[in-house]
N, C-alpha and C positions, 0 to 999 in steps of 0.2 A: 661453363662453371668457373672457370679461372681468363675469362673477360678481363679487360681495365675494370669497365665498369661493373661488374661482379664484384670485383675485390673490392673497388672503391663499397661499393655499399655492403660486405661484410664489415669494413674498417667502421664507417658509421653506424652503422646498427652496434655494432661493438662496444664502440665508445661511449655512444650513449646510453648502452646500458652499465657500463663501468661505470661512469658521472652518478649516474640516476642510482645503482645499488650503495656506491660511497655513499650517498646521503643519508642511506640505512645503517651505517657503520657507527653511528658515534657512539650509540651504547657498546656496543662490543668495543669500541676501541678506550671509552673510559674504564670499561671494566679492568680493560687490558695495564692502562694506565694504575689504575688503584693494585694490580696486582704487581707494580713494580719492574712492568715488561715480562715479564715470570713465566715461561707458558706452563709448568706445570702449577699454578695458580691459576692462572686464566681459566685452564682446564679443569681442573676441580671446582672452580664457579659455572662454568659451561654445564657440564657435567652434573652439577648439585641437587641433590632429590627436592622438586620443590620451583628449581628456576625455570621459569617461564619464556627464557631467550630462546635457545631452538625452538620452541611449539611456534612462536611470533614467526619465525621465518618458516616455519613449515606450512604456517598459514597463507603467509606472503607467496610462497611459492604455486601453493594449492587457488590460491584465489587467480593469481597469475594466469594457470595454466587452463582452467574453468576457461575462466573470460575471453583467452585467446583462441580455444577451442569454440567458444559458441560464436563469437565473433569473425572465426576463419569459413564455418558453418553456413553462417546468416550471409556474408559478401562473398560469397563461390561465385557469384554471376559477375564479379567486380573480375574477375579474371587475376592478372599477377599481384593486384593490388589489394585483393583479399589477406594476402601475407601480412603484408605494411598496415593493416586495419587491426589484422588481429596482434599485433605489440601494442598499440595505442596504450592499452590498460597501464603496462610496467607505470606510465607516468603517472596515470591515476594512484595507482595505488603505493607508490614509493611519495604523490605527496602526501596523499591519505597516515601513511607510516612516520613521515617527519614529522607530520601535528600529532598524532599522537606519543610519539616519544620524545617531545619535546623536552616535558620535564623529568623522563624518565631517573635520571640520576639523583642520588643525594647529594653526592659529591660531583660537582660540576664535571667535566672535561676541564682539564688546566691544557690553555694552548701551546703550549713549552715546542723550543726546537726539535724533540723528538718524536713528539708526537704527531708535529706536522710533516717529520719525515717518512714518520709509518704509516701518515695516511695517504699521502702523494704514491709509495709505494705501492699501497692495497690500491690506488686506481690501478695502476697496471700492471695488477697482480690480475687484479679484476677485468682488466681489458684481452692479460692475455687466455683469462680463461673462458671469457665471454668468446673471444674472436673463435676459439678452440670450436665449441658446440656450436656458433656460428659456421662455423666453415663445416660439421658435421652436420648440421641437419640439413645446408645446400647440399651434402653429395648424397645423402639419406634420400633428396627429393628430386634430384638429377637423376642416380640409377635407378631410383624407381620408377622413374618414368609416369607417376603415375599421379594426375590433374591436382587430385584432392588432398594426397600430399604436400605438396607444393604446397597448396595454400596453408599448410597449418604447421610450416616447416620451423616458422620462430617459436613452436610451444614448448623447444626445449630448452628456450631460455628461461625457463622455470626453474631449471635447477642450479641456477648461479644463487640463488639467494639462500637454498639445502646448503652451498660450500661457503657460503659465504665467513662463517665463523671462523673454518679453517683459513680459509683465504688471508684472512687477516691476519691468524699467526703466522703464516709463510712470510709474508711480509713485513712479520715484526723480524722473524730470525733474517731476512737478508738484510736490514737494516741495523741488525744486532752488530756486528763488525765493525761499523763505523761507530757505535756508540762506546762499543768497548775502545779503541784506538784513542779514540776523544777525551775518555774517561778517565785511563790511564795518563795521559798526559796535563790533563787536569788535579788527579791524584799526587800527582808527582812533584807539581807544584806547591800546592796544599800539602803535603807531607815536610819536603824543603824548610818550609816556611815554620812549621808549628816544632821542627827539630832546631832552628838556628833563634827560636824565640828565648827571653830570658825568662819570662814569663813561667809561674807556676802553675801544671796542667793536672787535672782532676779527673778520671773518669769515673762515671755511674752507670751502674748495669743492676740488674737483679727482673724477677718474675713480673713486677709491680710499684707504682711508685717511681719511678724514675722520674719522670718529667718533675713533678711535686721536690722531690727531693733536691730535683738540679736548682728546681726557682725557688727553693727556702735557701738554699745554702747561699747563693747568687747573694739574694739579700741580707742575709747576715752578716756577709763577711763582705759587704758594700757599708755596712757600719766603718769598718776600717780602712780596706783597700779598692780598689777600681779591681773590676769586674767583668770579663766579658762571657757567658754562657750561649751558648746555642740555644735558638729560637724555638718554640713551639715543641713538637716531638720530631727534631732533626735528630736521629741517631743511627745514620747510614754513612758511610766514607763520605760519599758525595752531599750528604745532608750536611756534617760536616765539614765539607770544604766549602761548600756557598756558605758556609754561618760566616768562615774567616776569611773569605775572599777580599773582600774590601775593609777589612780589619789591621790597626797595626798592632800586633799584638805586643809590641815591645812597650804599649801606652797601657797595657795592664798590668797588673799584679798577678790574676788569676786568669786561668782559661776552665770553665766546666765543661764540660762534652757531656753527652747523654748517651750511650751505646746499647744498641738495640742488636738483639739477633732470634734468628729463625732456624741457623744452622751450625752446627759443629761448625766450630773457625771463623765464624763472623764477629766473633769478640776478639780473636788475636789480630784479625788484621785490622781493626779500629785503635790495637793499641801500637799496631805495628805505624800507623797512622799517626797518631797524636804522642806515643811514647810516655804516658801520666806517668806525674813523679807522686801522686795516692791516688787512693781509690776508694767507692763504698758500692758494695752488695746489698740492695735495700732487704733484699731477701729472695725465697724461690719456692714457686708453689708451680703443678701444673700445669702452669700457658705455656701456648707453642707446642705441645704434648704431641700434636697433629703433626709438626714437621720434625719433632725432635726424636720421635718414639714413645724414648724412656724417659722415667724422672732424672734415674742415672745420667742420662745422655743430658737434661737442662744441667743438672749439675755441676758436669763438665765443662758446659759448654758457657754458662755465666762463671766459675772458676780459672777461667782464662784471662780472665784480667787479673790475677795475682799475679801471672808468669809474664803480663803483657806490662807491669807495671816496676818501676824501675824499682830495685833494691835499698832497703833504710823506708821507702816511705812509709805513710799511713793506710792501714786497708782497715777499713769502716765496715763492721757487717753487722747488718741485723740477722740477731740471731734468731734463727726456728732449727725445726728438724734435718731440714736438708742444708743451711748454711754450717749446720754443724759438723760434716763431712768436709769442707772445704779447710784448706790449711795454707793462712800467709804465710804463720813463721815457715815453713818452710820453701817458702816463693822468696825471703829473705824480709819479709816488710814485719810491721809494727801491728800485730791485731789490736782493735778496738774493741769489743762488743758493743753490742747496744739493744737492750732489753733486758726484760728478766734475769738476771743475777749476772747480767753484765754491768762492763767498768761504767756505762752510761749509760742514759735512758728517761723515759717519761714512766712517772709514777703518779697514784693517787688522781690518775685522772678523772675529770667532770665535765659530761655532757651535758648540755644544752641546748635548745632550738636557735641558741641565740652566741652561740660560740661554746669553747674549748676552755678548762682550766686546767692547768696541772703542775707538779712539782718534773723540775727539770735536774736529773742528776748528771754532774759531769764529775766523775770521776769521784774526791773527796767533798765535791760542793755540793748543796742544792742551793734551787731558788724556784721563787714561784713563776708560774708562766703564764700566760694568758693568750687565746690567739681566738681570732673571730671564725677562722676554719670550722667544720663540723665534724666531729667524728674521731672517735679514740685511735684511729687509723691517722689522722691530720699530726694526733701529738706526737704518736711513734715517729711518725717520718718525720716530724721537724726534728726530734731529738737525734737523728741521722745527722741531718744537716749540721748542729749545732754540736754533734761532739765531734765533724772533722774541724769546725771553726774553733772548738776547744783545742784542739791539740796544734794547729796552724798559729795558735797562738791571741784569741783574742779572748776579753776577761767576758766572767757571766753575766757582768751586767751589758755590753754591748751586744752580746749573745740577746740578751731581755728583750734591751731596745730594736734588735734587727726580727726576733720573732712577732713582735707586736707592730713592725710594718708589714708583714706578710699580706698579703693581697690574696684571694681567689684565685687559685687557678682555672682559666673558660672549660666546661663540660665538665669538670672533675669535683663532682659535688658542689657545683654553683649556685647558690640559691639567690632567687630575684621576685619579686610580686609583681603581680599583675590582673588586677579588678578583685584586690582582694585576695588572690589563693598564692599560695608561696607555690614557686615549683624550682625544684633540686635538678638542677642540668648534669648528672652524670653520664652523658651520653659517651666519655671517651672510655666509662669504666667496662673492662671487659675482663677480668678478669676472676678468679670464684673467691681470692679475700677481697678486694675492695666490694662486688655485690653484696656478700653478707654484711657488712658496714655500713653498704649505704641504704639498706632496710635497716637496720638496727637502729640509724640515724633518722630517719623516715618516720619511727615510732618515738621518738622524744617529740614531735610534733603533736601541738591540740586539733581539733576539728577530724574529720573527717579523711581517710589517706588515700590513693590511688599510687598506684605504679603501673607504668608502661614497659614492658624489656621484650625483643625478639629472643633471649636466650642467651647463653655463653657461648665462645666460640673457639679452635682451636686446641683442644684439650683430647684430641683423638678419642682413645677405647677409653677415655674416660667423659666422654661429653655429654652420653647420656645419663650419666651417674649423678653427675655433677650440675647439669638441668634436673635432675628430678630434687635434688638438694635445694636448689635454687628454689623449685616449687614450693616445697617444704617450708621454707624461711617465709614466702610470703601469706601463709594462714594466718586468718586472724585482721587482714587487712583491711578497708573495704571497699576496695573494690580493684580487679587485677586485668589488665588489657595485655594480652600475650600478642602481637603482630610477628606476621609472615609464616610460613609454613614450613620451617628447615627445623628449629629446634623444639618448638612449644612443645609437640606433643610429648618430649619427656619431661616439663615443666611442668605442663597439666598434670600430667600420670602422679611428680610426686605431689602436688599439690591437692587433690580430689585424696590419693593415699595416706596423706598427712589429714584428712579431716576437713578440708576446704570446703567453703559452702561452695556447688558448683553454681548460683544464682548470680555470683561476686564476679565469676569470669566470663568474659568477652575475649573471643580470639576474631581478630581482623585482619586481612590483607596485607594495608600497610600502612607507612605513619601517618599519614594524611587521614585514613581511613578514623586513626585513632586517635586526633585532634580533633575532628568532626563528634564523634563519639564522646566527647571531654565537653565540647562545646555547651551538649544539653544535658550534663551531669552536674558540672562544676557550679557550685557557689563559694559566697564569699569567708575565711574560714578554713575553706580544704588548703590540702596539700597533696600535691603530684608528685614522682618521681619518673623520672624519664631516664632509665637503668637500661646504657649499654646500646646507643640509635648504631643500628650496623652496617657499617659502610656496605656500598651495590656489590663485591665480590660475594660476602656473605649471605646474600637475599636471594 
């Protein structure tokens, strides 16, 4: 049993089945990736009622171990070499598994330095759990002494692909140390850097809106002074530090930050980060309810950038119920309002299929406004934007001029044609106010409407409430495509509850399922809405 060439061929047999199982990894390992490295993310998409990744390898494993039993079966007369017949299949069917998960993902795998560290690791992670049951089914088939054994001794390599899930996050946490070491000294840099700037820094946080918020303001106050904001939805430290890594920030006037968080203390240390001399709270409703708890605990937890932001500045809050708990003066800064019987705000607004009108109040002024944005949700949050560009000093008619550059932001109520049918890209809206907005928006359109949405997400004891709400809003429509299996069915529930023709709804698999499905509905005339495409952690 412990031969040269014994071992030599547990090492190979081993290896090649590490090589050949990594090939099965990539979805588990973007999943991994989309969760931020996270494992208890990972794990609650692993885990998710609904997700189809373990059944895939429990099949994988089950097919495996089929094949290598009827195969170890059929060549007994082959003598030792019945063994080495019956693995043959792993290859078949790890390549059978690559073509089909080819396009598994929505969101790509990004090939980034970490992720090819944690895949190199899960090989020999995977190697050394392979060689493990390797070396136990040789002593399983040596003391038993017994022919038929032997030959069917590789069938426990079926159950590398049952651990395979876990596998992977053992191998993210060994390679968790160097990222963190990395990281921090990355950080540190990047902190350095944005404390020694002359530059005046801005941060944005709140429930919703942020991205929008950061790239209205960006351009308004690009009317006046140079401008550098962070790209897309970078509102992590490290999202962050790549926005200004190659930045000299001393060549602007402003820096915007975007500040995102999931936990208690991930808004103090983005401000321990960047140090904003103001700040704006777009607002706070429950998202993130799933990692926060409580509404109390989001409240908290986005009211840390008053404490995180330097004293005398400006703290910009759109006002609702729960910003109203929140207290700058006593963080030492300048409150704003903005909305309803605050110092600022958008009034007298007017929807259209065709843009936004509204009166803009700042302070003692108005003026009229105009933005090609859609949705009475576009005006409030520009009037965000436009009353810290008020009080930083610029007048209302450059405020005018910078709101009527305002551009689209990609997936956040996007609208584009094509053969005819307009379709609204709110794929990045996830949230329960912008959904309601972006139906309400949906219904200023003529012709004919559809919407596509898998659901809300993240909003814990309250997600089924808040799907069935969602369902509610869309009666009335004509026609409602629910995909995937995690939230619909509290959609359905309030949507048939609310009075919904059930003739109108379509539940499919997944998005693909329901572009096909659009395919032989759509004429020219309608309008789609594609509410909320959810990244693979969520499916």
């Amino acid at each position: 049993m412990f031969t040269l060439t014994a071992i030599i061929e547990y090492v190979i047999v081993s290896l090649a089945c590490a090589l050949l199982f990594a090939l099965c990894s990539f979805t588990l390992l973007g999943a991994l990736q989309q969760a931020g490295y996270g494992g208890k993310r990972y794990l609650a998409w692993l885990f998710r009622k609904g997700n189809m990744a373990r059944s895939r390898f429990t099949l994988l494993a089950f097919l495996i171990a089929l094949s290598s039993l009827v195969l170890g079966l059929c060549f007994s007369f082959a003598g030792k070499w019945a063994a080495y017949i019956s693995i043959v299949p792993v290859l078949l069917f790890c390549a059978v598994w690559c073509a089909a998960e080819r396009n598994a993902l929505k969101v790509p795998l990004s090939p980034t330095a970490r992720a090819k560290r944690v895949y190199v690791l899960h090989i020999l992670v995977l190697f050394v759990a392979a060689f493990l049951i390797v070396l136990a089914a040789n002593a399983i088939a040596y003391y038993s002494k017994h022919e038929l054994v032997g030959h069917l001794r590789y069938i426990l390599i079926a159950l590398l692909p049952l651990c395979e899930p876990m596998l992977l996050l053992a191998a993210n946490a060994l390679e968790k140390p160097f990222s963190s070491h990395k990281n921090k000294k990355y950080l540190a840099a990047a902190r350095e850097k944005l404390h020694g700037t002359k530059c005046v820094k801005i941060g944005i946080t709140g429930s919703c809106g942020k991205t929008s918020v950061k790239n209205f303001l960006a351009v308004i106050l690009s009317e006046k002074y140079k401008v550098l904001a962070t790209p897309e939805s970078y509102n992590t430290p490290l999202g962050i530090a790549k926005a200004i890594e190659n930045a000299d920030l001393n060549a602007y006037d402003f820096f915007v930050a975007e500040m995102g968080a999931r936990h208690t203390g991930d808004i103090s240390e983005l401000c321990e980060l960047v140090r904003p001399d103001h700040c704006i709270v777009t607002g706070i409703c429950p998202q993130h309810l799933e990692s926060f708890g409580t509404i109390e605990n989001v409240i908290a937890a986005k009211g840390e950038i008053l404490k995180g932001t330097k004293a005398g500045g400006f703290a910009v809050i759109g006002m609702d119920e729960n910003t109203a708990k929140l207290d700058p003066k006593g963080a030492g800064l300048v409150k704003v309002g903005v909305g309803e019987h605050g110092e600022c705000g958008a009034i007298e607004i007017k929807c259209t299929a065709h843009g936004t009108d509204f009166k803009l109040a700042l302070g003692i002024f108005q003026t009229d406004a105009h933005t090609k944005l859609l949705g009475a949700h576009s005006a409030q949050n520009i009037a965000l934007a436009a009353a810290m560009a008020f009080k930083l000093g610029l007048t209302k008619e450059e405020i005018v001029r910078g709101i009527a550059k305002i551009d689209y932001i990609p997936h956040r109520l996007q609208p584009f044609e094509a053969n005819g049918v307009t379709v609204l890209d709110d794929a990045y809206n996830s949230n329960v106010l912008g959904a309601a907005a972006a139906v309400e928006t949906l219904r200023l359109f003529e012709g004919r409407k559809f919407v596509i949405t898998p659901g809300l997400v993240e909003l814990g004891v309250l997600e089924e409430s808040e799907n069935m709400a969602l369902g509610e809003r869309l009666v009335g429509l004509d026609c409602i495509i629910l995909v995937g299996a995690t939230l619909i069915t509290a959609v359905k529930k309030g949507y048939l509850a609310a009075g919904g023709d059930p003739e109108k709804l379509t539940i499919v698999p997944t998005l693909d399922k329901a572009q096909e499905l659009l395919e032989t509905q759509l004429q020219a005339g309608d309008t789609v809405l594609f509410l909320n495409d959810l990244p693979d952690i969520y499916n």
